[in-house]
C-alpha positions as CSV (number, residue, x, y, z in Angstrom):
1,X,40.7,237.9,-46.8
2,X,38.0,240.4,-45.6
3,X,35.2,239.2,-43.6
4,X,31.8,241.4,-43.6
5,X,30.0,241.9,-39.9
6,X,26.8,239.7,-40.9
7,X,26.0,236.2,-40.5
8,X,27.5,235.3,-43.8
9,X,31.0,235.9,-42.3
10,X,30.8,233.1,-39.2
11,X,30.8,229.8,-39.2
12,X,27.0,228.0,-39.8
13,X,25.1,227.4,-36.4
14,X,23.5,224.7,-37.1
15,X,22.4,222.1,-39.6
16,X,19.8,223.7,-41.0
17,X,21.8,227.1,-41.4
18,X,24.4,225.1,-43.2
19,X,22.3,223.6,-45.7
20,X,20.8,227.3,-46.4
21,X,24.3,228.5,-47.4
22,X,24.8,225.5,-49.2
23,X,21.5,225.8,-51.6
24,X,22.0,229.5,-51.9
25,X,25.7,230.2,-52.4
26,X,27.7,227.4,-52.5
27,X,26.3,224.6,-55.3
28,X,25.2,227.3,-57.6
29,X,28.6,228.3,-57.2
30,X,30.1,225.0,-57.9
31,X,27.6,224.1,-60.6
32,X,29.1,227.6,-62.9
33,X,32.5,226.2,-62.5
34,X,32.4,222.9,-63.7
35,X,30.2,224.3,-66.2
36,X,33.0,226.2,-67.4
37,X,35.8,223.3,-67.3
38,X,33.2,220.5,-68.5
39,X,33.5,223.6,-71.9
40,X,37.3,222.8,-71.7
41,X,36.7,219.5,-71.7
42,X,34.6,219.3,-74.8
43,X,37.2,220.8,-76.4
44,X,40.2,218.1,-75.8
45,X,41.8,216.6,-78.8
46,X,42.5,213.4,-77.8
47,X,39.0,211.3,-78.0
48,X,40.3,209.0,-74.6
49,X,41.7,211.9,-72.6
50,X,38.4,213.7,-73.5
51,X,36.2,211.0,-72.5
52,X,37.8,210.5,-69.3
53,X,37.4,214.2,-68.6
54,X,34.0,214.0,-69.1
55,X,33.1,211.5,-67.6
56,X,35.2,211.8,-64.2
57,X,33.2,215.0,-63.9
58,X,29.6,213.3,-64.8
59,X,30.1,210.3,-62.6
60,X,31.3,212.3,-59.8
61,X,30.4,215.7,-59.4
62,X,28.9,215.3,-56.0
63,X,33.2,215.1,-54.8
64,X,33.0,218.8,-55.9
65,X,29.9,219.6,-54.3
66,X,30.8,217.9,-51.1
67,X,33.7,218.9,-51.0
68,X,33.0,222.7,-51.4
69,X,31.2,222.6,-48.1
70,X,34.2,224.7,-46.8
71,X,33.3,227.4,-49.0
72,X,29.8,227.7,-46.5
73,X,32.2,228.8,-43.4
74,X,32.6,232.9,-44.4
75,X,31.2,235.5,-46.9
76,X,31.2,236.1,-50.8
77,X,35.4,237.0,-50.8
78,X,36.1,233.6,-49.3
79,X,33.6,231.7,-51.9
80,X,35.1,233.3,-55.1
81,X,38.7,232.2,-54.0
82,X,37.7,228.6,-52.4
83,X,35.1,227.2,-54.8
84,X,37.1,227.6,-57.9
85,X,40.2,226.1,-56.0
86,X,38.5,223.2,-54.8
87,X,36.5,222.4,-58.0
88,X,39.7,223.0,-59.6
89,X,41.7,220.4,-57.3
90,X,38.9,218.0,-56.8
91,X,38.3,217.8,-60.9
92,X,42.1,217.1,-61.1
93,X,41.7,213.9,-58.5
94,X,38.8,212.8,-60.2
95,X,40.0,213.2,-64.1
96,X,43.9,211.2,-62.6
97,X,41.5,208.7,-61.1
98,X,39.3,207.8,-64.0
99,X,42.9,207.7,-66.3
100,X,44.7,205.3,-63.6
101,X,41.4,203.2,-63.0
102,X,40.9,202.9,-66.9
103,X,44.4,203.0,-67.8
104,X,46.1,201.7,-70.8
105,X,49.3,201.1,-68.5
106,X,50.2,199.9,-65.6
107,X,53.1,201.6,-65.1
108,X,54.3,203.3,-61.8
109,X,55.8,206.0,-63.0
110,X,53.2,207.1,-65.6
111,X,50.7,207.3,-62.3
112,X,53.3,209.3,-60.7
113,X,54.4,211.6,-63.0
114,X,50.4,212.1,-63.5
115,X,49.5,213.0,-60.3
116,X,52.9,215.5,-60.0
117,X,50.4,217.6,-61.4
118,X,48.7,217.9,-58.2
119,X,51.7,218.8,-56.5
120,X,52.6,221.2,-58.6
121,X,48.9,222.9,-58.1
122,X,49.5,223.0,-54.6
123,X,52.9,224.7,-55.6
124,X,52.6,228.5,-56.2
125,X,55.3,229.5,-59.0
126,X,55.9,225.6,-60.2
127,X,56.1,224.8,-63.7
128,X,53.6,222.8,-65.3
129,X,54.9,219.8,-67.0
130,X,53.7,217.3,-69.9
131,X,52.1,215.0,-67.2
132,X,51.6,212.6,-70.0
133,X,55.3,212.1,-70.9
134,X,55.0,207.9,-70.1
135,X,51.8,207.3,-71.6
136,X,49.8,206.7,-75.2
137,X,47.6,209.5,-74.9
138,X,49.2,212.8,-75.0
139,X,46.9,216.0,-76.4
140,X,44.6,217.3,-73.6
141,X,44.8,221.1,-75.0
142,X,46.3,222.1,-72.3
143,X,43.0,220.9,-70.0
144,X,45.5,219.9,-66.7
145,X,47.7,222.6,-67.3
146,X,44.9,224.9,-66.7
147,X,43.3,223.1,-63.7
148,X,46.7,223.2,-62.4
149,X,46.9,226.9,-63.1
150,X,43.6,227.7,-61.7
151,X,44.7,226.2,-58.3
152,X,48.1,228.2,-58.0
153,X,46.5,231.2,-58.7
154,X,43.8,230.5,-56.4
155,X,46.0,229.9,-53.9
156,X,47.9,232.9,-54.2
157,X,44.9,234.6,-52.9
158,X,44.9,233.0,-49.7
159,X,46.4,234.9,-47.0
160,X,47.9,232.6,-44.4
161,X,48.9,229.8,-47.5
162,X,52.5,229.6,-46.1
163,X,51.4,228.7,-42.8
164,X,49.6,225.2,-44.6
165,X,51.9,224.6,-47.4
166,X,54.0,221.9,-45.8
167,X,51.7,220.3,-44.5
168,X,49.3,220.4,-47.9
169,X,51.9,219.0,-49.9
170,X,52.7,216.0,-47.4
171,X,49.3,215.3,-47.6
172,X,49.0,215.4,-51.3
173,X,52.2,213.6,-51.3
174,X,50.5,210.4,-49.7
175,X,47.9,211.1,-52.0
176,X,50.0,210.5,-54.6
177,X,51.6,207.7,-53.1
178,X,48.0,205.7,-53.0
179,X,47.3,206.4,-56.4
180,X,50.5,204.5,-57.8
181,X,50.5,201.7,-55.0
182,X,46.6,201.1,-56.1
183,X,46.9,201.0,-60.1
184,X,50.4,199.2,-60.4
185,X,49.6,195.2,-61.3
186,X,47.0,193.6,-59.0
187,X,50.0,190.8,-58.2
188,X,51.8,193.8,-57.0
189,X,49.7,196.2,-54.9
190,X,49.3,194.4,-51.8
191,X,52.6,194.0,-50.9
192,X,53.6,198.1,-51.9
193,X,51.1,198.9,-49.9
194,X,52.0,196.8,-46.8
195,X,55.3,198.1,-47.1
196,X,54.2,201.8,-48.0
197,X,52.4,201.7,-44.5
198,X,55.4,200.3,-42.8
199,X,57.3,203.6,-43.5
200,X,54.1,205.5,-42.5
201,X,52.8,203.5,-39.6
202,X,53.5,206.2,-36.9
203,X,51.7,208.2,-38.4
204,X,48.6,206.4,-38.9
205,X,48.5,205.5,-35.5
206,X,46.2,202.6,-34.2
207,X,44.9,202.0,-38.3
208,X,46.0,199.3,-39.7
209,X,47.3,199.1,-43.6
210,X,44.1,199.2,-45.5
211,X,42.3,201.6,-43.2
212,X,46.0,204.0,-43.8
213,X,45.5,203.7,-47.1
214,X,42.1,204.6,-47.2
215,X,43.0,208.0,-44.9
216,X,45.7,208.8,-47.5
217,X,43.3,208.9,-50.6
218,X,40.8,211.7,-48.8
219,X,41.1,215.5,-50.0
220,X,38.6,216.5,-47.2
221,X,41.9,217.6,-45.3
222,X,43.8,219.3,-48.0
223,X,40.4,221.5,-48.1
224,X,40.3,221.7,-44.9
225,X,43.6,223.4,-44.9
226,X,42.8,225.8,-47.7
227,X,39.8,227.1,-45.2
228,X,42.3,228.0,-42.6
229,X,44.4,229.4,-45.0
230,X,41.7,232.1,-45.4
231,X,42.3,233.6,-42.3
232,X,44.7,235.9,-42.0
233,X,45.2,235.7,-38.5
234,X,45.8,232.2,-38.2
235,X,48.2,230.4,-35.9
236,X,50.4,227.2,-36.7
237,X,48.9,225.6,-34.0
238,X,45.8,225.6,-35.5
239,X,47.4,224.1,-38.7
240,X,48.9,221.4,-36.9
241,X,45.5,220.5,-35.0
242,X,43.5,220.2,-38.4
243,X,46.2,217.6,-39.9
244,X,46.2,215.8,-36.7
245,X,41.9,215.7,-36.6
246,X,41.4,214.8,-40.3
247,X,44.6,212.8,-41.1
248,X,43.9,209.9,-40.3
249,X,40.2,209.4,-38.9
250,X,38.0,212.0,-40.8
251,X,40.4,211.3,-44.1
252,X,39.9,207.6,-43.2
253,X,36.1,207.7,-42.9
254,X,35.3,209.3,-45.9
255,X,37.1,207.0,-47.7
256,X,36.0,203.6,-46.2
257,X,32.5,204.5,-46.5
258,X,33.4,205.0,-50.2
259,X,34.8,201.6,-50.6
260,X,32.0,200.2,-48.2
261,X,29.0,201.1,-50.6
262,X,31.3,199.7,-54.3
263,X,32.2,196.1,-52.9
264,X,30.0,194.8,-55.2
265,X,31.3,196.9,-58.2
266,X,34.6,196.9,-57.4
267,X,34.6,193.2,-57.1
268,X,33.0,192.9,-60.5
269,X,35.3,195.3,-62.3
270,X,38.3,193.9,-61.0
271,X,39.2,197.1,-58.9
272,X,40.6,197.2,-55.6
273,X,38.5,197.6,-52.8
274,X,39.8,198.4,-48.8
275,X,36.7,196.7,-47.3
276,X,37.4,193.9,-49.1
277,X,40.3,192.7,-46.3
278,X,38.2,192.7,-43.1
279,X,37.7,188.8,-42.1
280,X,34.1,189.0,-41.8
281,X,30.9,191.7,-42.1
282,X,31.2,191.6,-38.4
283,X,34.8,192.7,-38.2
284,X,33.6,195.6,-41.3
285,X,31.3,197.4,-39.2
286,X,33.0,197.1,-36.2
287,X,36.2,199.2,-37.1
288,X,33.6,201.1,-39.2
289,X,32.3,202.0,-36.0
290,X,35.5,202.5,-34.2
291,X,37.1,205.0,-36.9
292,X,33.5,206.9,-36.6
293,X,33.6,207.2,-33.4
294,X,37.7,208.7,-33.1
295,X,36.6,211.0,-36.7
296,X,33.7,212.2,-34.3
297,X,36.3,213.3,-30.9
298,X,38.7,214.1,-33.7
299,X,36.2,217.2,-34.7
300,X,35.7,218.0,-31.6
301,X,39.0,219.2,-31.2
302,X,39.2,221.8,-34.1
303,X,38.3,225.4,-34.0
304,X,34.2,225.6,-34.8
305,X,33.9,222.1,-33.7
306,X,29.9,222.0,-34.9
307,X,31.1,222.5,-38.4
308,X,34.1,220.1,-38.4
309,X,31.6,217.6,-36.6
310,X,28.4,218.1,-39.0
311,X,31.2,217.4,-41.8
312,X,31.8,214.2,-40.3
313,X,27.9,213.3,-39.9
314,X,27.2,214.8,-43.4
315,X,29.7,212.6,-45.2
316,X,28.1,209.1,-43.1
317,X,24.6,210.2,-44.3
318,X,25.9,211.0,-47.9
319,X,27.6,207.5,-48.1
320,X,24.6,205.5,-46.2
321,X,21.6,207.0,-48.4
322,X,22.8,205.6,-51.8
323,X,20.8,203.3,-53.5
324,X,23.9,200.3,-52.9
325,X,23.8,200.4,-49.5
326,X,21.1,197.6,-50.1
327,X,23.8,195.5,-51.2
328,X,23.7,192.9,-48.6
329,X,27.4,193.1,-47.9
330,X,27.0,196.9,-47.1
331,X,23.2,196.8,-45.2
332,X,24.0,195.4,-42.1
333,X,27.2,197.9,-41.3
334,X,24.9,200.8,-42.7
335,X,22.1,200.0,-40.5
336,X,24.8,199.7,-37.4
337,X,26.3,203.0,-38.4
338,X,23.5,205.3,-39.0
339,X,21.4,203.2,-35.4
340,X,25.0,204.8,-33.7
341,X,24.4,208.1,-35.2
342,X,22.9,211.5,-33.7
343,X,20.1,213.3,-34.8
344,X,21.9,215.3,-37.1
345,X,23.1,212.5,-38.9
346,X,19.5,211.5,-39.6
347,X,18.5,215.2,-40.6
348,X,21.7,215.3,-43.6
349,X,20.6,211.9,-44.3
350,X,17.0,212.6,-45.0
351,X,18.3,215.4,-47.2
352,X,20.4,213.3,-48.9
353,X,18.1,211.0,-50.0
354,X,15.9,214.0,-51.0
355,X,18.3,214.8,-53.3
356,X,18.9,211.6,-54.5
357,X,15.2,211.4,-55.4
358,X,15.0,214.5,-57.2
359,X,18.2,213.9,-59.2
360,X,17.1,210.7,-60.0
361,X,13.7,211.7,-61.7
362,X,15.1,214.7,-63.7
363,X,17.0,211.7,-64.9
364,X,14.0,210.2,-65.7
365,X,15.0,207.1,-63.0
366,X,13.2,206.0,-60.0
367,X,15.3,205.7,-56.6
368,X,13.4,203.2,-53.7
């Protein structure tokens, strides 16, 4: 993938360079494309298939945005291959999610055969399959089979894919895994999972089975991954640094400061929540702050370390400036988190607020 002899083509210097790129090229970018597959989605036959489409994109298109913060590290070439393949991939997590959470089954192999569909994106030359076979609902228009699509031939573009494969699909595999251990009956899903991590425990290291868990249901390093797949040039080594860096602290960070901030709501719906098996608040924030800290040295050891490390302080601020972080289950571990934090962590989490705020009155609501 070419590279032009400007700016655009290296990694962002700084925080303030990275939200430039952001602004200019990247959300606009990511803003056309779901656009175009929130069309599709219109379009579905199936009235719960289509709400669920919709929806998973309305409730959480900031996954896509976030997420496409990898498309900021190179030129225009590498933004027309990796926003649509992350939007693509993301919307396909999100859409499986909002299905499984709001499921008319409980069944194991309906989630897996589901989320195959992910696989088989990550797959170049795999057939897509009818995803729905085990379930009520089966007319989507062809809607996954073209997300699916989207990602295969989006990956065909990238130069040094064979060098990531294996390791992408081991990561989506455990992906995959999460999603069926989570949704099966509530009776049922603590002891899968316990066991699930017993198979796995090497390789989560010093986490234990919740915080595994967690690590397991991040994307940040399949994108990760599809970045260094970009270069042409790259070396396994480098593959094999970024799995070991994001799987498990930064994978487990994102996703604990997810479940930290939807206690409250995830107790009230019924859904399950990783926080929710720490003793005490106390106990909370301190491996909160432990699995910072290791996703913090964890960056450090990457190629660009600045951008792999304002990743890590982008996605504290994110969490820590929603409006539930007042919860008081959540404010105490917030305040510890973001009093631990560098300056840069405060500068991403001013401008997530600032977001927040202006979001919230084109909505027509008022964020304190």
């Amino acid at each position: 993938m070419s590279k032009d002899n400007g700016l655009e083509g290296l990694p962002p210097r700084g925080a303030l360079s990275l939200m430039y790129r952001m602004y200019r090229c990247v959300l606009p970018g990511v803003r056309r494309e779901l656009d175009r597959i929130r069309q599709t989605a219109e379009r579905i036959p199936d009235p719960e298939l289509r709400r669920q489409a919709l929806a998973s994109m309305s409730g959480k298109q900031f996954h896509c945005e976030g997420g496409a913060v990898y498309a900021a590290v190179g030129d225009a070439d590498l933004r027309r291959v990796l926003i649509p393949l992350i939007v693509a991939f993301q919307t396909i997590s999100d859409y499986l999610d909002n299905l499984c959470d709001r499921s008319t089954s409980m069944d194991a192999g309906d989630f897996r055969l589901l989320h195959q569909s992910m696989i088989d994106a990550v797959t170049p030359g795999a057939e897509p399959k009818n995803y729905y076979a085990l379930r009520r609902e089966q007319d989507d228009g062809g809607y996954l089979h073209a997300l699916v699509r989207q990602c295969q031939s989006c990956i065909d573009r990238l130069p040094s894919y064979p060098l990531v494969r294996d390791a992408v699909r081991r990561l989506v595999g455990l992906y995959r895994d999460l999603q069926v251990y989570k949704h099966i009956a509530p009776r049922l899903r603590e002891g899968q999972l316990k066991a699930w991590w017993q198979i796995h425990r090497a390789t989560g290291r010093d986490l234990r089975w919740n915080e595994f868990a967690a690590a397991t249901g991040s994307t940040l390093g399949v994108f990760a991954l599809f970045q260094a797949a970009c270069d042409p040039e790259l070396d396994r080594s480098v593959t094999d640094r970024i799995v070991s860096a994001y799987f498990p602290y930064i994978c487990c960070l994102h996703i604990m400061l997810d479940y930290l901030i939807d206690q409250t709501e995830d107790e009230a719906g019924g859904d399950l929540n990783f926080c929710s098996y720490y003793e005490n608040g106390g106990q909370m924030t301190e491996r909160l702050l432990w699995i910072a800290e290791q996703a913090r040295r964890s960056a450090f050891t990457l190629p660009s370390p600045r951008f792999h490390l304002m990743v890590v302080e982008g996605l504290i601020a994110l969490y820590l400036s929603d409006p539930k972080v007042r919860d008081r289950r959540v404010a105490d571990t917030a305040r510890a988190l973001m009093r631990k934090g560098p300056l840069v962590r405060f500068f991403f989490f001013a401008n997530s607020r600032w977001i927040r705020r202006t979001q919230s009155r084109k909505a027509g609501v008022e964020v304190v």
